[in-house]
Chimera marker file (.cmm) of the C-alpha trace (Angstrom):
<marker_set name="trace">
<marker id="1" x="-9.822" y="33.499" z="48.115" r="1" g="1" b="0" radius="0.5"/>
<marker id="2" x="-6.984" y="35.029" z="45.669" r="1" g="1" b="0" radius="0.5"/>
<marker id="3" x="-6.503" y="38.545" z="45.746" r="1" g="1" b="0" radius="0.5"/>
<marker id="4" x="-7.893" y="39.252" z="42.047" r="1" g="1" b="0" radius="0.5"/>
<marker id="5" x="-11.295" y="37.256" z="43.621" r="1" g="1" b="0" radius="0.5"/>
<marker id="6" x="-11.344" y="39.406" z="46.688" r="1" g="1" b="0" radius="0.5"/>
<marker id="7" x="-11.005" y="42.893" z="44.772" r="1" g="1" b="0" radius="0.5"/>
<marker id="8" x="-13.805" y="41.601" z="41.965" r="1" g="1" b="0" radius="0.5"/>
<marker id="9" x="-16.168" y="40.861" z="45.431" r="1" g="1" b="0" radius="0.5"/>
<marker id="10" x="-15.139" y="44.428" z="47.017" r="1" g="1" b="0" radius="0.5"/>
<marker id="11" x="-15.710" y="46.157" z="43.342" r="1" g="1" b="0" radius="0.5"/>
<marker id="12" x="-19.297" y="44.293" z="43.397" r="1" g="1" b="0" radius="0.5"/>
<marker id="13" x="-20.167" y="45.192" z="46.689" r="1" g="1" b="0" radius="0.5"/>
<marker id="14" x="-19.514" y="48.538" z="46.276" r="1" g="1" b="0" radius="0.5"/>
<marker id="15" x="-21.491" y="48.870" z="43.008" r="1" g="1" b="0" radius="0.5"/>
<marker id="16" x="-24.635" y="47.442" z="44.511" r="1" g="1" b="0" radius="0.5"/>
<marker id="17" x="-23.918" y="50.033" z="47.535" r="1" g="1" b="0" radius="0.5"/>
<marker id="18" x="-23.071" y="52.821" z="45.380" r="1" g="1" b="0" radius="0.5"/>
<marker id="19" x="-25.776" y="52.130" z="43.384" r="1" g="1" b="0" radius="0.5"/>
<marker id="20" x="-28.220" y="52.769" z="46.661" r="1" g="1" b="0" radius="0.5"/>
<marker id="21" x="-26.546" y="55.871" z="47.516" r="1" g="1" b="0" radius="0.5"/>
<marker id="22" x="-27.057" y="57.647" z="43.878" r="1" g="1" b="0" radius="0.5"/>
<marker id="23" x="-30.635" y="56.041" z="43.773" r="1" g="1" b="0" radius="0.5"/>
<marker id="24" x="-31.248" y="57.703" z="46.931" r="1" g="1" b="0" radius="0.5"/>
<marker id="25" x="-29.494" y="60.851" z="46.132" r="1" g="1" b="0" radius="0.5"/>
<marker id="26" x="-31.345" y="60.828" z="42.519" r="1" g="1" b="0" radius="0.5"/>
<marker id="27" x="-34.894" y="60.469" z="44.439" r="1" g="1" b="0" radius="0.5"/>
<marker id="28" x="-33.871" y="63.635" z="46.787" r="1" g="1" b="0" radius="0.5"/>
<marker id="29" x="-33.119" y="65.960" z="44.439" r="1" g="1" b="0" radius="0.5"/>
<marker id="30" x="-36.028" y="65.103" z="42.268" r="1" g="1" b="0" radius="0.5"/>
<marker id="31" x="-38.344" y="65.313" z="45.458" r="1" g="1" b="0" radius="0.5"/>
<marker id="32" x="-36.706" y="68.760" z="46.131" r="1" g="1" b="0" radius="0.5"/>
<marker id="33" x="-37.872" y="70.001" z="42.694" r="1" g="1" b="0" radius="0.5"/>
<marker id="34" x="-34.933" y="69.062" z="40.380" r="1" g="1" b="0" radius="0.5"/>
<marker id="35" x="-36.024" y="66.033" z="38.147" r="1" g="1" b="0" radius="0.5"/>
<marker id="36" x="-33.875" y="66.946" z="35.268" r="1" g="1" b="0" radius="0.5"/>
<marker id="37" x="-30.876" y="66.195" z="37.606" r="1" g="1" b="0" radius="0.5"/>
<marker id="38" x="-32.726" y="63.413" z="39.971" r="1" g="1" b="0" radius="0.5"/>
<marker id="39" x="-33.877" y="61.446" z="36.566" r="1" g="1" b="0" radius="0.5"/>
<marker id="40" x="-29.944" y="61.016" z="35.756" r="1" g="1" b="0" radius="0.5"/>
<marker id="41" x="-29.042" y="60.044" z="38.801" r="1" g="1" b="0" radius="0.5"/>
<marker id="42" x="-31.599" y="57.696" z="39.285" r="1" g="1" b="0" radius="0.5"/>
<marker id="43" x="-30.788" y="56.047" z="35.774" r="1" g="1" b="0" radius="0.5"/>
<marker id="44" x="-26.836" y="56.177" z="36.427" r="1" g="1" b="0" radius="0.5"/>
<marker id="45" x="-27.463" y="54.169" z="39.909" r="1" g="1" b="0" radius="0.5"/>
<marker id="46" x="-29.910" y="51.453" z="38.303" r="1" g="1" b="0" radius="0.5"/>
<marker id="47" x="-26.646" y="51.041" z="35.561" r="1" g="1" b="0" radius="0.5"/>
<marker id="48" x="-24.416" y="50.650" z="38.162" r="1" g="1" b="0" radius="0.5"/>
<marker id="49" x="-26.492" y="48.427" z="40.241" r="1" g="1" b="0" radius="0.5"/>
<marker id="50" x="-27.329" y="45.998" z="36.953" r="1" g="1" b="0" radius="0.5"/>
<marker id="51" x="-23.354" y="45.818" z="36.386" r="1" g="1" b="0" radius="0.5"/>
<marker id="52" x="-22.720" y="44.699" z="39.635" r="1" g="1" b="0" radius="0.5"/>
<marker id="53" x="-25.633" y="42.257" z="39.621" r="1" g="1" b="0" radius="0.5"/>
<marker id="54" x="-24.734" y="41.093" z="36.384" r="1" g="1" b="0" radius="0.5"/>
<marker id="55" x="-21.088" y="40.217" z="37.252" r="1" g="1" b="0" radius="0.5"/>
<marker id="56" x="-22.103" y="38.661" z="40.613" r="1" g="1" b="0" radius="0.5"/>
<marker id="57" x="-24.149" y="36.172" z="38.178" r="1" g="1" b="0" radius="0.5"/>
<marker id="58" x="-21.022" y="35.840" z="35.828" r="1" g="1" b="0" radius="0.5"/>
<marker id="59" x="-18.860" y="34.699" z="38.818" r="1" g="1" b="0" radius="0.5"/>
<marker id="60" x="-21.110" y="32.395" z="40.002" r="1" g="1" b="0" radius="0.5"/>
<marker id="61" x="-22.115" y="31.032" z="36.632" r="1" g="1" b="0" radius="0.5"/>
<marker id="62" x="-18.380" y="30.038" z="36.150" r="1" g="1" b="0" radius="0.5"/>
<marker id="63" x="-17.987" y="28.806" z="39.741" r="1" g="1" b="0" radius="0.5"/>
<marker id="64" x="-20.919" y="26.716" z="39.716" r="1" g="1" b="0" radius="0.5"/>
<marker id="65" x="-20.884" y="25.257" z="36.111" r="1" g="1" b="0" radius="0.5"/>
<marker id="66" x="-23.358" y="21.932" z="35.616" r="1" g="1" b="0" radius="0.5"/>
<marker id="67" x="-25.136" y="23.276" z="38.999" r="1" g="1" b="0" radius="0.5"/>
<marker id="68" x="-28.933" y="24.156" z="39.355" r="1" g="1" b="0" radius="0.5"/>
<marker id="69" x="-29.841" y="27.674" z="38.882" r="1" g="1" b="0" radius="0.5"/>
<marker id="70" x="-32.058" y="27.810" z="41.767" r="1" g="1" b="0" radius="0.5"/>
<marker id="71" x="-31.881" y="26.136" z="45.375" r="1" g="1" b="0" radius="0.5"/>
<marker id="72" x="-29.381" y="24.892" z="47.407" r="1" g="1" b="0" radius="0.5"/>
<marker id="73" x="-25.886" y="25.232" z="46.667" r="1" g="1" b="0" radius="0.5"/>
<marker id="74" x="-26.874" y="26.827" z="43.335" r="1" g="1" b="0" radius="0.5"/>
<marker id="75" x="-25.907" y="29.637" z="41.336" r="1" g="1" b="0" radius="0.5"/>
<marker id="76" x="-28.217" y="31.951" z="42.810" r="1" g="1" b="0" radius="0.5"/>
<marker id="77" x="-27.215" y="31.137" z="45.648" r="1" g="1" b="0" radius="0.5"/>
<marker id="78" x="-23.524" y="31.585" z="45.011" r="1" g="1" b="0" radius="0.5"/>
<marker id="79" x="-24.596" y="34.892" z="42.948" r="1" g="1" b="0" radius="0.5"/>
<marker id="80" x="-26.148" y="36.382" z="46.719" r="1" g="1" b="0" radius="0.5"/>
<marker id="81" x="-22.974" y="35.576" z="48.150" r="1" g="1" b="0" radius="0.5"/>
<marker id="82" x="-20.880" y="37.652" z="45.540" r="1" g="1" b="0" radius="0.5"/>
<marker id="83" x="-23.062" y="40.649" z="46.260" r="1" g="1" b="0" radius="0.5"/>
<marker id="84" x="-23.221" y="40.259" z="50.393" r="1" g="1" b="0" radius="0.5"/>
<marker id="85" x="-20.765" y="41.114" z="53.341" r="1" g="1" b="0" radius="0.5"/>
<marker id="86" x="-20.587" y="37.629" z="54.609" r="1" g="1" b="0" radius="0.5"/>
<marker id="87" x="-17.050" y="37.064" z="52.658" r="1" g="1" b="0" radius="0.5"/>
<marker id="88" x="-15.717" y="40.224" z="53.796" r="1" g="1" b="0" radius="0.5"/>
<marker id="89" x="-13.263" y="39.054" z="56.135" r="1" g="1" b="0" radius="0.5"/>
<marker id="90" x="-12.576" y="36.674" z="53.674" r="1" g="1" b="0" radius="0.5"/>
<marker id="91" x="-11.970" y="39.051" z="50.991" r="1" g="1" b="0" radius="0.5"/>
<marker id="92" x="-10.075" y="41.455" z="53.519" r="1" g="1" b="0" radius="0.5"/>
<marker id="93" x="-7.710" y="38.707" z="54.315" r="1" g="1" b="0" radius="0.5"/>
<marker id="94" x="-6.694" y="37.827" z="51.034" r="1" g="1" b="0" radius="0.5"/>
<marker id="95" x="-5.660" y="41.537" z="50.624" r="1" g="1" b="0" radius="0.5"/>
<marker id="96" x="-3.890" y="42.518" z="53.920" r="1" g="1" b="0" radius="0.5"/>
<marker id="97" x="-6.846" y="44.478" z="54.823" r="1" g="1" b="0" radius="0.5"/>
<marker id="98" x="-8.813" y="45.335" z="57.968" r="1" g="1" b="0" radius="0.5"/>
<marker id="99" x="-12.619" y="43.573" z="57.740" r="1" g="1" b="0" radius="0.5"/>
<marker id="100" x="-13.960" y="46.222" z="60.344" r="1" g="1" b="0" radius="0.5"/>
<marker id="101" x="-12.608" y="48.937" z="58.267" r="1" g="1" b="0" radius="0.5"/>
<marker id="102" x="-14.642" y="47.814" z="54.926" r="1" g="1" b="0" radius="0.5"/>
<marker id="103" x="-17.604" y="46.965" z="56.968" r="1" g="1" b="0" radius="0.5"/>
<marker id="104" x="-17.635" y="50.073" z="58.531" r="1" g="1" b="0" radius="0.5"/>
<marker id="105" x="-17.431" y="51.943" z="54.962" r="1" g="1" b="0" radius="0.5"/>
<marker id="106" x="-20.133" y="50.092" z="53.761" r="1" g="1" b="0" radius="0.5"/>
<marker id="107" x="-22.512" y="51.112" z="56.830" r="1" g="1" b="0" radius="0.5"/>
<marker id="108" x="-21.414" y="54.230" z="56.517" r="1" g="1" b="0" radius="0.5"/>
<marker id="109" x="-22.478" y="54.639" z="52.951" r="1" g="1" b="0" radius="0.5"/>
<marker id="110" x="-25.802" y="52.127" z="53.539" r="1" g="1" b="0" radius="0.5"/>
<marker id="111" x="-26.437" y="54.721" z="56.818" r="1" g="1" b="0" radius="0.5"/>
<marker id="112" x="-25.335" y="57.671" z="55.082" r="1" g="1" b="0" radius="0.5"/>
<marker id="113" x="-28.113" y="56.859" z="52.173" r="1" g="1" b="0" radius="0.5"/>
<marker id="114" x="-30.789" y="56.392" z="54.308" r="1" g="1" b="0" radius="0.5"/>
<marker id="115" x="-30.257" y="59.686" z="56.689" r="1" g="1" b="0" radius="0.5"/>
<marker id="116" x="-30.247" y="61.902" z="53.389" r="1" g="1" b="0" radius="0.5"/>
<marker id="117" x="-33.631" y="59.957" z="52.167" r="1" g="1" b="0" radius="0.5"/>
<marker id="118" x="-35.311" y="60.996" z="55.262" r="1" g="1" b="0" radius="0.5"/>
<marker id="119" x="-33.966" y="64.547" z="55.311" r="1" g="1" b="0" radius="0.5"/>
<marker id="120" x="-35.287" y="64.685" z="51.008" r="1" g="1" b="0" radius="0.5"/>
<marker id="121" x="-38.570" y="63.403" z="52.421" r="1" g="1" b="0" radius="0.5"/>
<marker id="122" x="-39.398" y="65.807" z="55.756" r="1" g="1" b="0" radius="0.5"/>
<marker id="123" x="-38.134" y="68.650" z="53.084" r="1" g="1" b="0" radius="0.5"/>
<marker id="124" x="-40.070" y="67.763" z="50.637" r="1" g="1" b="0" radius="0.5"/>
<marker id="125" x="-43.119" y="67.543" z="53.107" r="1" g="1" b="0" radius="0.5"/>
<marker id="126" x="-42.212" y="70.768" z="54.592" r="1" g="1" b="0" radius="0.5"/>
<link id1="1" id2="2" r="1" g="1" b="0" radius="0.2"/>
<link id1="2" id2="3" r="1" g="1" b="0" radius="0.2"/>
<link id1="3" id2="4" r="1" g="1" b="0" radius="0.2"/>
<link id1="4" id2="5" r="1" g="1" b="0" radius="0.2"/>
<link id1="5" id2="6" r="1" g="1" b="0" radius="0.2"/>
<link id1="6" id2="7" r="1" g="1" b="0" radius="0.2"/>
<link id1="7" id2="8" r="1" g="1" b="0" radius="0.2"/>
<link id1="8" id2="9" r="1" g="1" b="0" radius="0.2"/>
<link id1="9" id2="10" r="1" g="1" b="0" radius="0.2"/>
<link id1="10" id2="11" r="1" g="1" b="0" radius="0.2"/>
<link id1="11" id2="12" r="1" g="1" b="0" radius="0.2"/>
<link id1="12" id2="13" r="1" g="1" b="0" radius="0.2"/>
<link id1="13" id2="14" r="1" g="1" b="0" radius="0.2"/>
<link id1="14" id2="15" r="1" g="1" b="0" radius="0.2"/>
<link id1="15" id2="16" r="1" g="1" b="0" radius="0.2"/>
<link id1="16" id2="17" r="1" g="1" b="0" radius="0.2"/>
<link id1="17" id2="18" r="1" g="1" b="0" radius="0.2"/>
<link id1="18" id2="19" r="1" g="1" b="0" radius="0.2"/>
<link id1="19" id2="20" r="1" g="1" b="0" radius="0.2"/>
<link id1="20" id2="21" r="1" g="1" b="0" radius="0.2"/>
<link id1="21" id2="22" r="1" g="1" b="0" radius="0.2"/>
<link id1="22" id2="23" r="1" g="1" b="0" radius="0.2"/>
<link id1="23" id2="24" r="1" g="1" b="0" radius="0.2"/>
<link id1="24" id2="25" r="1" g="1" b="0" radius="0.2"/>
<link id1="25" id2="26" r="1" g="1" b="0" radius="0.2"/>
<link id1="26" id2="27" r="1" g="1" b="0" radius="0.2"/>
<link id1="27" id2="28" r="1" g="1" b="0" radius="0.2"/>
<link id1="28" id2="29" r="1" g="1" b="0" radius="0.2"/>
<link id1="29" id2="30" r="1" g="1" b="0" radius="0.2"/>
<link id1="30" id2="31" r="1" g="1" b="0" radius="0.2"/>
<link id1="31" id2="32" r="1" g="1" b="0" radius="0.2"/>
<link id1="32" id2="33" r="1" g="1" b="0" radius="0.2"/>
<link id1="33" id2="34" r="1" g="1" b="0" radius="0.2"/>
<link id1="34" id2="35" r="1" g="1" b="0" radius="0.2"/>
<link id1="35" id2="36" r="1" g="1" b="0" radius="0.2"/>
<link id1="36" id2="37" r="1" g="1" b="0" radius="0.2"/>
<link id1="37" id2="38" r="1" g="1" b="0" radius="0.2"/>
<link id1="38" id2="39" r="1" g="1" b="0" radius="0.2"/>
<link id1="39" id2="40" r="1" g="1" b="0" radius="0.2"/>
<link id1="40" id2="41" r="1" g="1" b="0" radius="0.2"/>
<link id1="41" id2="42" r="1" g="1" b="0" radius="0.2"/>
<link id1="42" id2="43" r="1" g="1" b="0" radius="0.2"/>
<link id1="43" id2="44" r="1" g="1" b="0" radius="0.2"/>
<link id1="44" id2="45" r="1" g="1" b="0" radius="0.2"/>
<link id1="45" id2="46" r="1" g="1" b="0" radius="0.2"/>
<link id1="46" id2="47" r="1" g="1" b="0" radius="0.2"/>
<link id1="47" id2="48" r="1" g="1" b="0" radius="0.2"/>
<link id1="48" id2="49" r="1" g="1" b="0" radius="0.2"/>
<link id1="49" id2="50" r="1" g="1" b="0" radius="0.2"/>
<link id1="50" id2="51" r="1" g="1" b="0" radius="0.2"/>
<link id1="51" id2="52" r="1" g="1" b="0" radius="0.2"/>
<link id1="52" id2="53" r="1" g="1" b="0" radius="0.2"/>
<link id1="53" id2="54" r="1" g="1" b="0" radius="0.2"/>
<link id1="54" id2="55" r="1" g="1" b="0" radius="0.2"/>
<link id1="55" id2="56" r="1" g="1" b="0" radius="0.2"/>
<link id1="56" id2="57" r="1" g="1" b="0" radius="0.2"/>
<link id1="57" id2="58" r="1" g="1" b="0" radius="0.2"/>
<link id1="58" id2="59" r="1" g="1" b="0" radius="0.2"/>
<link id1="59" id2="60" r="1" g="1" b="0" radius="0.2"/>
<link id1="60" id2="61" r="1" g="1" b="0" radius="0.2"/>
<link id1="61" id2="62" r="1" g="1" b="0" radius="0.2"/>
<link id1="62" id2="63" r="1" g="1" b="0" radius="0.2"/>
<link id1="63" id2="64" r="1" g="1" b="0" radius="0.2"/>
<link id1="64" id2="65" r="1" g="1" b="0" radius="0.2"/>
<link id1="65" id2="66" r="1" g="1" b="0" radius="0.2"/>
<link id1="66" id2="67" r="1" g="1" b="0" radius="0.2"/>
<link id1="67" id2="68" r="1" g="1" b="0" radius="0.2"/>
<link id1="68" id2="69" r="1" g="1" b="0" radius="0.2"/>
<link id1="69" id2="70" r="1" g="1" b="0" radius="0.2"/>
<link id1="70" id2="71" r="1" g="1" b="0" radius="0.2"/>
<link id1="71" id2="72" r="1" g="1" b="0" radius="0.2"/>
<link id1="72" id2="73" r="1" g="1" b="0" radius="0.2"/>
<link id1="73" id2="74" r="1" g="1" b="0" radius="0.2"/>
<link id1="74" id2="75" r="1" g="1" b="0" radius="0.2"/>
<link id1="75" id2="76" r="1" g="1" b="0" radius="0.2"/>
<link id1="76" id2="77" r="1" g="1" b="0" radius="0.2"/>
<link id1="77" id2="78" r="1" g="1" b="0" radius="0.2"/>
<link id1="78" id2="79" r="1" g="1" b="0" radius="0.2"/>
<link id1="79" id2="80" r="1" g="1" b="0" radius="0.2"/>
<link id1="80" id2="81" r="1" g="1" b="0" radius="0.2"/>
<link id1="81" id2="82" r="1" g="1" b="0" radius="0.2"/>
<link id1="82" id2="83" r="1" g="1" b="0" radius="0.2"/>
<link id1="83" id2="84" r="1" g="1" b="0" radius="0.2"/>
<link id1="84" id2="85" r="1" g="1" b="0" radius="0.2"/>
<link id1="85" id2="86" r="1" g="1" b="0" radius="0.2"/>
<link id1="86" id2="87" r="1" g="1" b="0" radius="0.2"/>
<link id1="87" id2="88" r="1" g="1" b="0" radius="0.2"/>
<link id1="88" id2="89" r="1" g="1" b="0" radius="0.2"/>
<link id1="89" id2="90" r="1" g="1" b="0" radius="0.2"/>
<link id1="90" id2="91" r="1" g="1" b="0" radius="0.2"/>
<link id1="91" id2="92" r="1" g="1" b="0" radius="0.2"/>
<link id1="92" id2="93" r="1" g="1" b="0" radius="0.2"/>
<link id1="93" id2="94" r="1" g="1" b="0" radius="0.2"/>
<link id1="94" id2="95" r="1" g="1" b="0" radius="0.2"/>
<link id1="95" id2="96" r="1" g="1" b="0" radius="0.2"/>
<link id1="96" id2="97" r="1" g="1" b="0" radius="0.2"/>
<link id1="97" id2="98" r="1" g="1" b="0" radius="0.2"/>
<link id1="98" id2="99" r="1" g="1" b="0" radius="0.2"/>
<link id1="99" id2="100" r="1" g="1" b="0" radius="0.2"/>
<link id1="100" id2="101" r="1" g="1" b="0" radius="0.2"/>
<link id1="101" id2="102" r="1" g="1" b="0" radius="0.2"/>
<link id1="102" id2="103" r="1" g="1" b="0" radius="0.2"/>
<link id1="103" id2="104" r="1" g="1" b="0" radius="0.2"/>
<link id1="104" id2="105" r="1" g="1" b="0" radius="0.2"/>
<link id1="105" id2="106" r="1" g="1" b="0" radius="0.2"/>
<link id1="106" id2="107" r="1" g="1" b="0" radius="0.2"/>
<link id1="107" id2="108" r="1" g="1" b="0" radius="0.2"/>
<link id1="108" id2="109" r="1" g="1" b="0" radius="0.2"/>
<link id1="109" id2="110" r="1" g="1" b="0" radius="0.2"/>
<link id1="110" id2="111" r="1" g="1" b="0" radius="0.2"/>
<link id1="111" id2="112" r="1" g="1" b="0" radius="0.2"/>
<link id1="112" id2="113" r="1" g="1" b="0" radius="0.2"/>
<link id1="113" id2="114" r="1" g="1" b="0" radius="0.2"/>
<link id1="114" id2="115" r="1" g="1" b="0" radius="0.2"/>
<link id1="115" id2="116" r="1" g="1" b="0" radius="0.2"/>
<link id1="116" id2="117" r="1" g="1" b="0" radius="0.2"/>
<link id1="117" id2="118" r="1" g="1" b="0" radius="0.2"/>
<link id1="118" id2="119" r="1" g="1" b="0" radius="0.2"/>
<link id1="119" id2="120" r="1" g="1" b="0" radius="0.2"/>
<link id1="120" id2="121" r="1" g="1" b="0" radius="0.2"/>
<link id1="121" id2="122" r="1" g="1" b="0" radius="0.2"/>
<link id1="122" id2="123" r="1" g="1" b="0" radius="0.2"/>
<link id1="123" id2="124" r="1" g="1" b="0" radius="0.2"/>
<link id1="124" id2="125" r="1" g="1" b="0" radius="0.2"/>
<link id1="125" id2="126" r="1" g="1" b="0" radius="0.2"/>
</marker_set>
């Protein structure tokens, strides 16, 4: 991988992950009583998400020209991959970068998402 393919794949991943963390954050603060500023939020992350799911396509629609859209060794298939962690290292290599560091911001954000969904919903509740 070339370094101007690895940072497109990191800039996609981290749409698709920022994208979860905003959605997440969006459907907190609108449980919590603040639609007008959860509604935005919400919108902004589904944006964000569609732009990273629509240049993982664009990739892999170049990559795999004359191939089948769906199935095996596909464009869908190479469209999953733009969007996943499996070419991390990969990715990480091609920029003198540490894998485990990147993988570990991604959980982080991915973990971070998912703690503040669960504290939005026992407040809400409560």
């Amino acid at each position: 991988m070339e370094a101007g393919a690895a940072r497109g794949y990191l800039r996609r991943i981290a749409a698709v992950h920022v994208a979860g963390v905003l959605w997440t954050l969006g459907s907190a603060v609108a449980a919590l009583g603040a639609p007008a500023v959860g509604v935005p939020l919400i919108l902004l992350a589904t944006l964000v998400w569609t732009v990273g799911i629509a240049s993982a396509w664009a990739v892999a629609v170049k990559r795999r020209e004359g191939k089948p859209w769906f199935g095996a060794r596909s464009v869908m298939e190479d469209a999953n991959e733009q969007t996943g962690w499996g070419r991390i290292p990969e990715a990480a290599e091609a920029l003198g970068r540490n894998p485990q560091r990147i993988i570990s911001q991604v959980r982080s954000a991915v973990l971070g998402a998912g703690a503040l969904l669960l504290v939005a919903i026992i407040a809400a509740v409560v």
